[in-house]
N, C-alpha and C positions, 0 to 999 in steps of 0.2 A: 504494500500500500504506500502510494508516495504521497507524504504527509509533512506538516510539520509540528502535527502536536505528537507530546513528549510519548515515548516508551512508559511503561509502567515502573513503579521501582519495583516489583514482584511479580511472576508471573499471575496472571487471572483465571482459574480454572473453574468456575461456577461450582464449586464444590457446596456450596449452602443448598442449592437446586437441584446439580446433577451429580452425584455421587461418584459416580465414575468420570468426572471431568466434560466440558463442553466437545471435544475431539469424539468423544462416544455416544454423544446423545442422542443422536443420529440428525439432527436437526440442522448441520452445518456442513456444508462443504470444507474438506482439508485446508486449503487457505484461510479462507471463514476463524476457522476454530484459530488456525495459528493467528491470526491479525489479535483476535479477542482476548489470546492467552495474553499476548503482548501491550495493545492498550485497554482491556479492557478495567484496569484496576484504573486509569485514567478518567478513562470515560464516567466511570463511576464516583468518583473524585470531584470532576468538575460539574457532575449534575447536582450532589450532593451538598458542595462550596466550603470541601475539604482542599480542593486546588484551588487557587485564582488562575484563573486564562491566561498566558503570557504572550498568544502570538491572535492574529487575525483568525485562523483557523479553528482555533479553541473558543475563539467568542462564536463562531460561526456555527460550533461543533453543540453551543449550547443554546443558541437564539432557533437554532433548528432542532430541537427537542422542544423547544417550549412551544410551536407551532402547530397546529391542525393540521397543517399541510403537507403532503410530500415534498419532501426535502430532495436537491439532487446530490447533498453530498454525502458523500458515499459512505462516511464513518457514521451519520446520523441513521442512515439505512441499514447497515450492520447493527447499531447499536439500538436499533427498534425492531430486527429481527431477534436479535436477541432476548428482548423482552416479552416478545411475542409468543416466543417458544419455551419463556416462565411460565407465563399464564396457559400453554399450554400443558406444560408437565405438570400441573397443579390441577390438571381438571383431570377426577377418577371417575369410573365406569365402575358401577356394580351390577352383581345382577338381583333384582327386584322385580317381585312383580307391579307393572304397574295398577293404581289407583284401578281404573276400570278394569283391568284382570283380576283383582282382588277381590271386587265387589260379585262378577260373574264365577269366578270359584268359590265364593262363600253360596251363594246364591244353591248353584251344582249340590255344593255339599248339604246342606240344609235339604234341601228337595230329596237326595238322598237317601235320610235319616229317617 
């Protein structure tokens, strides 16, 4: 990624989210994952206003998160794929019956009895 906001001082592996690191989540293309290991402790940083911004690109990297809009720059797109795919590993599937399955096997069983 040709940038000039900073590397991370620690590599970023989403380890609070993905357990086995963002490289395995399967959510991300190889590069993807590498860019993220790299700034994402950044990114996280300056959204959070544990960094101050030091260059154009860093105010740029946070006036386009604060927007509704599609962004075209590319860290802001990385870095809202990435969010997107929290909220997705955060959504669980069980099995239940549903609400009106519930009612029509109660129903079944009752008539039954």
């Amino acid at each position: 990624m040709e940038t000039s906001i900073r590397k991370g001082s620690k590599p970023f592996y989403g380890d609070a989210i993905f357990s086995h690191g963002i490289s395995r989540s399967g959510y991300f293309n190889k590069r993807e994952s590498e860019e993220l290991q790299e700034y994402g402790a950044t990114f996280e940083a300056l959204l959070s206003g544990a960094l101050v911004p030091e260059n154009e690109e860093e105010l740029a990297f946070i006036s386009g998160m604060q927007i509704q809009n599609e962004s075209e720059l590319y860290s802001v797109k990385l870095w809202n794929k990435y969010l997107q795919s929290v909220i997705k590993s955060k959504c669980h599937h069980g099995f239940m019956i549903s609400e009106a399955n519930a009612r029509s096997h109660t129903y079944a069983l009752e008539g039954a009895a």
